[in-house]
ZAMARGU-4260 file (C-alpha; in steps of 0.2 Angstrom, whole numbers, plus 5000, padded with zeros to 4 digits):
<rodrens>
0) 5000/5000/5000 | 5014/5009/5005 | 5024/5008/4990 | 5007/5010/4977 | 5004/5028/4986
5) 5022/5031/4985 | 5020/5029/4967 | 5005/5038/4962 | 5015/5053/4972 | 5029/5052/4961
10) 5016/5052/4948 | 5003/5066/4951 | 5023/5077/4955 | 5029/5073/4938 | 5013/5076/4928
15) 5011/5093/4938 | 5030/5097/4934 | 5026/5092/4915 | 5009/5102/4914 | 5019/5118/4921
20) 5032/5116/4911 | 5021/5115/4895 | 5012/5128/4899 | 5028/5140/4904 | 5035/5135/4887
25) 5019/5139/4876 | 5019/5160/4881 | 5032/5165/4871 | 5040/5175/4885 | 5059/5175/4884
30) 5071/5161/4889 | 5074/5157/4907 | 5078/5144/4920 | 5062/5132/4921 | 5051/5139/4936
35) 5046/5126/4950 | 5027/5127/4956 | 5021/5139/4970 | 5042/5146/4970 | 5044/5150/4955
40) 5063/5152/4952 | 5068/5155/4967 | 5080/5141/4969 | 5088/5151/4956 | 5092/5167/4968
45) 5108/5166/4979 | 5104/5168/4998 | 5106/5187/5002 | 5113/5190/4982 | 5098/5196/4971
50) 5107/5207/4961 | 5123/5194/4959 | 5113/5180/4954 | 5103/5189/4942 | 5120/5197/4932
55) 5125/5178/4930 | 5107/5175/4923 | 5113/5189/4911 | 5127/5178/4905 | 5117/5161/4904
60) 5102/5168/4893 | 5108/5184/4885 | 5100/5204/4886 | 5081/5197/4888 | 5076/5183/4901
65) 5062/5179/4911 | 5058/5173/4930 | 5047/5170/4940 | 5045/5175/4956 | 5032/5163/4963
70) 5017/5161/4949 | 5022/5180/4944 | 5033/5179/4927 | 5045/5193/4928 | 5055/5199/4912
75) 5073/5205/4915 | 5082/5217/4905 | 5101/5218/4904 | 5112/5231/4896 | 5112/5246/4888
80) 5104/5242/4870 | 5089/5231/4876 | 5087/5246/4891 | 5087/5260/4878 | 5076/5252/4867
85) 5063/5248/4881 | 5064/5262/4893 | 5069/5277/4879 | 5062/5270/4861 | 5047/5262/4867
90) 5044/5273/4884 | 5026/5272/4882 | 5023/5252/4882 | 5039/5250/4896 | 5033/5265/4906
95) 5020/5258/4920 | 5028/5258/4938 | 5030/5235/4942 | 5028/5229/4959 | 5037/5234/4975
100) 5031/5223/4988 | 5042/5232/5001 | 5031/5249/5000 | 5016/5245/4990 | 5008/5237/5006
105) 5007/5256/5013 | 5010/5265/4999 | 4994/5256/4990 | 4996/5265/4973 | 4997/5284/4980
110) 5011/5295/4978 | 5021/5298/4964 | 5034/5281/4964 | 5022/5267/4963 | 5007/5276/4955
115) 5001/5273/4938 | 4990/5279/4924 | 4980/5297/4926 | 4988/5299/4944 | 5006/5295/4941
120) 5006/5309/4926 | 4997/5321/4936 | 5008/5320/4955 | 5025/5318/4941 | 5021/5334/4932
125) 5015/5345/4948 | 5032/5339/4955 | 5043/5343/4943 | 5038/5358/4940 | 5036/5362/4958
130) 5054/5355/4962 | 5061/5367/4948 | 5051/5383/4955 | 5060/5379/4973 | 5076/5378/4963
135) 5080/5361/4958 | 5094/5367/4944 | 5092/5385/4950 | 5103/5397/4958 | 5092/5397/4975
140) 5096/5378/4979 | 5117/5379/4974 | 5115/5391/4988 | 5108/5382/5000 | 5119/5368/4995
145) 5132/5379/4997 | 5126/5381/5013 | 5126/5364/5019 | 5144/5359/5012 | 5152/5374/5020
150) 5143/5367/5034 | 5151/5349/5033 | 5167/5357/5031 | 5168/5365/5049 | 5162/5348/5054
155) 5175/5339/5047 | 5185/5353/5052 | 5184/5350/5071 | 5190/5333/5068 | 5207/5338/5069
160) 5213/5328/5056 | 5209/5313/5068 | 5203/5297/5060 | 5183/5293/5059 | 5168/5285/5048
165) 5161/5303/5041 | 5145/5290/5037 | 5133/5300/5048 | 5140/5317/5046 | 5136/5314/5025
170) 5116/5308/5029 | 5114/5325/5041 | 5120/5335/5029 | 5113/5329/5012 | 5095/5325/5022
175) 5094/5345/5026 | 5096/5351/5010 | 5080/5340/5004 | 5072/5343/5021 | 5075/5364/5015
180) 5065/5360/4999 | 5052/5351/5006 | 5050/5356/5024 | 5055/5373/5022 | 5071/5371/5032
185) 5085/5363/5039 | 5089/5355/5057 | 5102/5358/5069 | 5116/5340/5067 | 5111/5337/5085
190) 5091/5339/5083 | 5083/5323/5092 | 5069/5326/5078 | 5081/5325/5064 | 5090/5311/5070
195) 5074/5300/5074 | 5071/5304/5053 | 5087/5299/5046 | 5088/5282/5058 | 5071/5277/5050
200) 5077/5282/5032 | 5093/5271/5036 | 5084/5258/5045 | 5072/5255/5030 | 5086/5254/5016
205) 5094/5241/5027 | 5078/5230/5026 | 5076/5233/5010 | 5091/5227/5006 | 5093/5212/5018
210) 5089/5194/5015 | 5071/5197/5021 | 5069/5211/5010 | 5074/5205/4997 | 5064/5188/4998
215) 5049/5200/5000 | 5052/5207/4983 | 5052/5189/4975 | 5037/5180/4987 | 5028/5193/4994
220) 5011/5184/4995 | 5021/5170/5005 | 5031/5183/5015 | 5018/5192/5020 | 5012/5181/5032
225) 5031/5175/5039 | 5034/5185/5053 | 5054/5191/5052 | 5063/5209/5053 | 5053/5216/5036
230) 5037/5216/5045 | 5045/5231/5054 | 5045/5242/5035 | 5028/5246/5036 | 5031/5253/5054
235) 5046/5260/5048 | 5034/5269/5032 | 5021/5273/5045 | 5032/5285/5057 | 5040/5292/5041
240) 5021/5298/5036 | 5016/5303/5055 | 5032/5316/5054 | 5027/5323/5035 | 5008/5323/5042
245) 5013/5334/5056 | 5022/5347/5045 | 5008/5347/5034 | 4998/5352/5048 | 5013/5367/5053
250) 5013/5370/5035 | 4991/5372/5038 | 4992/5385/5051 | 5002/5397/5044 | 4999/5393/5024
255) 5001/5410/5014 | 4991/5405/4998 | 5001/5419/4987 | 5016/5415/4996 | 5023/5397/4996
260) 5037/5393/5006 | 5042/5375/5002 | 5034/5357/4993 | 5021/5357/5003 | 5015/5374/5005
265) 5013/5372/4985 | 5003/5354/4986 | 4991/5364/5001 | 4987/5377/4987 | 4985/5366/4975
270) 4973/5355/4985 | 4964/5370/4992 | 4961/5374/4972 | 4953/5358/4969 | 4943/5356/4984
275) 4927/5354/4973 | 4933/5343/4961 | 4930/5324/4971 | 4939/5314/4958 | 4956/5328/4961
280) 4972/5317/4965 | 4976/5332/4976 | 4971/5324/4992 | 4981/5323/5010 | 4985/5304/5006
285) 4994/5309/4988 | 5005/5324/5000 | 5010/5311/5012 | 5014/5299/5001 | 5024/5308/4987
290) 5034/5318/5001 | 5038/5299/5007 | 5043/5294/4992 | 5053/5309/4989 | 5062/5308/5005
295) 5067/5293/5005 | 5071/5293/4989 | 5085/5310/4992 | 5093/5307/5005 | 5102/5287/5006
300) 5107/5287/4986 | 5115/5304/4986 | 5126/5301/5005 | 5130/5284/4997 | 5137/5290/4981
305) 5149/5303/4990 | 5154/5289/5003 | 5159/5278/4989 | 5167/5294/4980 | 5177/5299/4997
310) 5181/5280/4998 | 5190/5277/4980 | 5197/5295/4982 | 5205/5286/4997 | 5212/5270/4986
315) 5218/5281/4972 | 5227/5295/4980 | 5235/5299/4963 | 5215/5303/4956 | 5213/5314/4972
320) 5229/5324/4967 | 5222/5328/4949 | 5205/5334/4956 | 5216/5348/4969 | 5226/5351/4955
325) 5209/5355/4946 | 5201/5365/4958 | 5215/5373/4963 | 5216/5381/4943 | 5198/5383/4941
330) 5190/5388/4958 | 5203/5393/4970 | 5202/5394/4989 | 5192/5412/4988 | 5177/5407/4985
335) 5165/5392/4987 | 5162/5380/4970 | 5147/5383/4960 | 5139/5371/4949 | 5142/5380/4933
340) 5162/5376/4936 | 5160/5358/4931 | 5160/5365/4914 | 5178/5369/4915 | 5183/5353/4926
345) 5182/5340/4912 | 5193/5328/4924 | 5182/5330/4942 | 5166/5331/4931 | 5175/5312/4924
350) 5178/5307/4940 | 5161/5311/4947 | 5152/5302/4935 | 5165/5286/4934 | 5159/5287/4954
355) 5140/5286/4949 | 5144/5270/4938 | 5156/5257/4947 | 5147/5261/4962 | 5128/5256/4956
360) 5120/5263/4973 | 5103/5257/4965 | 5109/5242/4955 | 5088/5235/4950 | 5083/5252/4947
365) 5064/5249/4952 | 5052/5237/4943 | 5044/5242/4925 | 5025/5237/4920 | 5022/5233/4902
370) 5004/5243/4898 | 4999/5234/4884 | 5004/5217/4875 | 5021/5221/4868 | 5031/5209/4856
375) 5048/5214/4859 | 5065/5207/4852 | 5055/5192/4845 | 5044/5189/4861 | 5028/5193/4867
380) 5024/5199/4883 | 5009/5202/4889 | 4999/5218/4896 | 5004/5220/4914 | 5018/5209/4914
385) 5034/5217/4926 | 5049/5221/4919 | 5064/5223/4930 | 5078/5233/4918 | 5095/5228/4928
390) 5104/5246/4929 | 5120/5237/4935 | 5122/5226/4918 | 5120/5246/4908 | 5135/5250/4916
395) 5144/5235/4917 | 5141/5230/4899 | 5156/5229/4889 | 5151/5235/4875 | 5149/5253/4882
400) 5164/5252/4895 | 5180/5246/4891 | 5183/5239/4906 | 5167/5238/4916 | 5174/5230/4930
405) 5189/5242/4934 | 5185/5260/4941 | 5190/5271/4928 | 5188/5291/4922 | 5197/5287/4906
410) 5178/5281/4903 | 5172/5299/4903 | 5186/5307/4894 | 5190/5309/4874 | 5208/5308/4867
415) 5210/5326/4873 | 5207/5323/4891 | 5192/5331/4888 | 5175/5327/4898 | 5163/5315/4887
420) 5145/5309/4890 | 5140/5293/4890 | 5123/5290/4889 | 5124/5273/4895 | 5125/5279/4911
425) 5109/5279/4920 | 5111/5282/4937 | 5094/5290/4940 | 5085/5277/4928 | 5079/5282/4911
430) 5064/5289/4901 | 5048/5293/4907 | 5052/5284/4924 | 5069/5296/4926 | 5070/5301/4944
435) 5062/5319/4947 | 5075/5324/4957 | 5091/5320/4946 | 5095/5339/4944 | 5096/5339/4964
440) 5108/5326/4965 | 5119/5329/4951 | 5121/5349/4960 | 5123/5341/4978 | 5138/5329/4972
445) 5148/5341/4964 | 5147/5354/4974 | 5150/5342/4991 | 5164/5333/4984 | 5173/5351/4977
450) 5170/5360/4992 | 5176/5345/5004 | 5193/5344/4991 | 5194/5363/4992 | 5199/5363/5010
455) 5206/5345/5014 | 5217/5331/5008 | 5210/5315/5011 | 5220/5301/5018 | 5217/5286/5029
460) 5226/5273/5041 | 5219/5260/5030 | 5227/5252/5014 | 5210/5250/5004 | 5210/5235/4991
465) 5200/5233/4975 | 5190/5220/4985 | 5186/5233/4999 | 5179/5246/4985 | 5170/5234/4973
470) 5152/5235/4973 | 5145/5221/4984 | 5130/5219/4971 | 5120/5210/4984 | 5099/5219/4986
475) 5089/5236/4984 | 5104/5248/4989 | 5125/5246/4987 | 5134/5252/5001 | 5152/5254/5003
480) 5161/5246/5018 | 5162/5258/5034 | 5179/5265/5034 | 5189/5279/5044 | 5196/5294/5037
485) 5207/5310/5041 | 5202/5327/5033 | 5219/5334/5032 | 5216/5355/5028 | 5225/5360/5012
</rodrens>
């Protein structure tokens, strides 16, 4: 008896194996490893190494493959001619905002990250164009950059040339500059306020990025119901909103319609404007949200970038020489560095962007939606299918980058030694998906690292490896390694 139902076990596994294999095979959807019931391809995913075990997918199946992440098929993308053709060429059919089972349970399609359709266009054009009023790409915002840098600099100043992890002293200072664009002003280092905000930014990335996080992303319908650490993210989402919400109401009581002082101030107007209009996407639950998604969006990839920038200046020391020697011709130690004097720094500006693409601080980039049927590259995919375009194959792809593997300015320069773009750098994403606040970033990095370079020479008691400043490649966010550092003054 034993052995019959023993047998007809065996059986019923190998016809339901066969039945799901058949009918994976018959969609046309790109080439892939064969999915397993209710896991899908998981066994496919290295422990803790999403982003690794998807590049090796990259070699086994080419530019286009497909996973599945339980019974949900998932098309990936890898370097920059399938990305370009998908996110630039065909924007319109690759432009729907996928899955993100770490926010989506709170977010729940408000905001301007994981909205879609008639909303998403709506919150993405009022925040654009709100975000360039307040000065994103305008003189008002490079001073209060300018601000905050000269700010850093007497911080790193009192260090004495004394050896410490400058991690924190990067998040306190780049959160302000988005906390003056969007609150309306900055905090004090020490402000017990500011500090809870930055240790629930950090804590969330870190979940995000973990095992648990990243198993969330792949089996969210099973995770949901395993208890573990990346229960905590929507407790970490919720305090985030309950800090916003209580600025809107600051912002409430002392409102000056004619007169708007920050991001919010502008979305108050603007829902005070539509009051009367029930089906407006200018609501209290949108503000929260899309000041969410901003925040946390401004303030971990733009401390990391310049950690990992400070750290490789560290391993190079001969790159850190040219950059003085740069600043030294073209800035001086008069005056602080503007953002217009990149144009005249072809080796920093080379540097800067080299920085933005061995680093990858946001190696997934965030999940795509198909919005229609869509037969690409000899494939079709069907309406709502997700689409996860692999930002670390674009610039790691060695058809763009002679040698993707190895940090490198030469990548950003002509014969000449004079700056060149690439456009297969895509540290913001790309197309109609393009992060809304790339100008911010772009303005805060140069003018950080310039200022910082201006005043100090950077050196350290450690003898850094390649090892120690490679990616790690491992979830949501890259991080370098903590390290130590002196800010000798020049």
């Amino acid at each position: 008896m034993d052995i019959t139902l023993t047998g007809i076990i065996i059986l019923l596994c190998i016809f339901i194996y066969s039945t799901w294999d058949t009918f994976y095979r018959r969609r046309n959807l790109p080439p892939g490893p064969t999915p397993l019931p209710l896991v899908g391809t998981l066994l496919h995913i290295g422990r803790g190494k999403l982003v690794n075990s998807l590049m090796k997918l990259w070699d086994q199946y080419g530019s286009v493959y497909t996973l599945y992440f339980g019974s949900r098929p998932v098309v990936v993308l890898c370097g920059y001619e399938a990305m370009k053709e998908a996110l630039i060429d065909r924007g319109d059919e690759f432009g729907a905002r996928g899955s993100l089972p770490v926010l989506e349970k709170f977010v729940q399609g408000y905001g301007i990250s994981l909205s879609n359709g008639e909303r998403w266009k709506l919150l993405r054009t009022f925040t654009v164009k709100t975000l360039k009023s307040f000065g994103f790409g305008k003189k008002s915002i490079e001073e209060k950059i300018q601000t905050e840098a000269q700010c850093i600099v007497d911080e790193f100043r009192k260090s004495n040339g004394q050896p410490f992890d400058p991690d924190k002293k990067f998040m306190d200072a780049f959160s302000n500059v988005l906390c003056a664009v969007v609150f309306g002003d900055r905090f004090e280092y020490k402000d017990e306020r500011f500090i809870h905000l930055l240790a629930i930014a950090e804590e969330f990335f870190r979940l995000a990025s973990s095992s648990w996080g990243q198993l969330q992303s792949i089996l969210p319908t099973i995770m949901n119901y395993v208890p573990g650490p990346h229960q905590r993210m929507n407790t970490i989402s919720q305090e985030l909103a309950d800090f916003i919400n209580e600025r809107v109401k600051a912002s409430q009581d002392t409102l000056d319609p004619s007169s708007p002082r920050h991001f919010i101030d502008s979305f108050l107007i603007k829902m005070e404007e539509e009051k009367n209009n029930p089906q407006s996407e200018f609501n209290l639950r949108n503000l929260l949200m899309t000041t969410h998604n901003l925040f946390l969006a401004g303030i971990e990839t733009v401390a990391t970038t310049v950690r990992y920038g400070v750290l490789i200046l560290l391993k190079y020391p001969e790159i850190q020489a040219k950059i003085h020697k740069e600043i030294d011709q073209v800035i001086g130690q008069d005056r602080a560095p503007n953002f217009e004097d990149r144009m005249a720094m072809h080796y920093t500006q080379a540097v800067i962007h080299e920085v933005q693409r061995f680093c990858d601080v946001i190696p997934l980039n965030l999940p795509h939606m198909v919005t229609r049927d869509v037969q690409f590259r000899g494939y079709h995919i069907p309406k709502g299918t997700e689409i996860y375009p692999l930002l670390c194959t674009v610039h790691r792809d060695p058809k763009q980058f002679s040698s993707p593997w190895k940090f490198d300015p030469n990548h950003f320069l002509d014969d000449n030694g004079d700056f060149k773009k690439n456009d297969a750098l895509m540290p913001f994403s790309a197309g109609k998906r393009i992060c809304p606040g790339e100008n911010l970033a772009r303005m805060e990095i140069f003018i950080f690292l310039t200022s910082i370079l201006q005043h100090f020479k950077l050196t350290s008691p450690t003898d850094f490896t390649d090892a120690d400043i490679a990616p790690k490649m491992a979830g949501f966010l890259n991080a370098p390694i903590n390290y130590k550092l002196s800010f000798i003054p020049r």
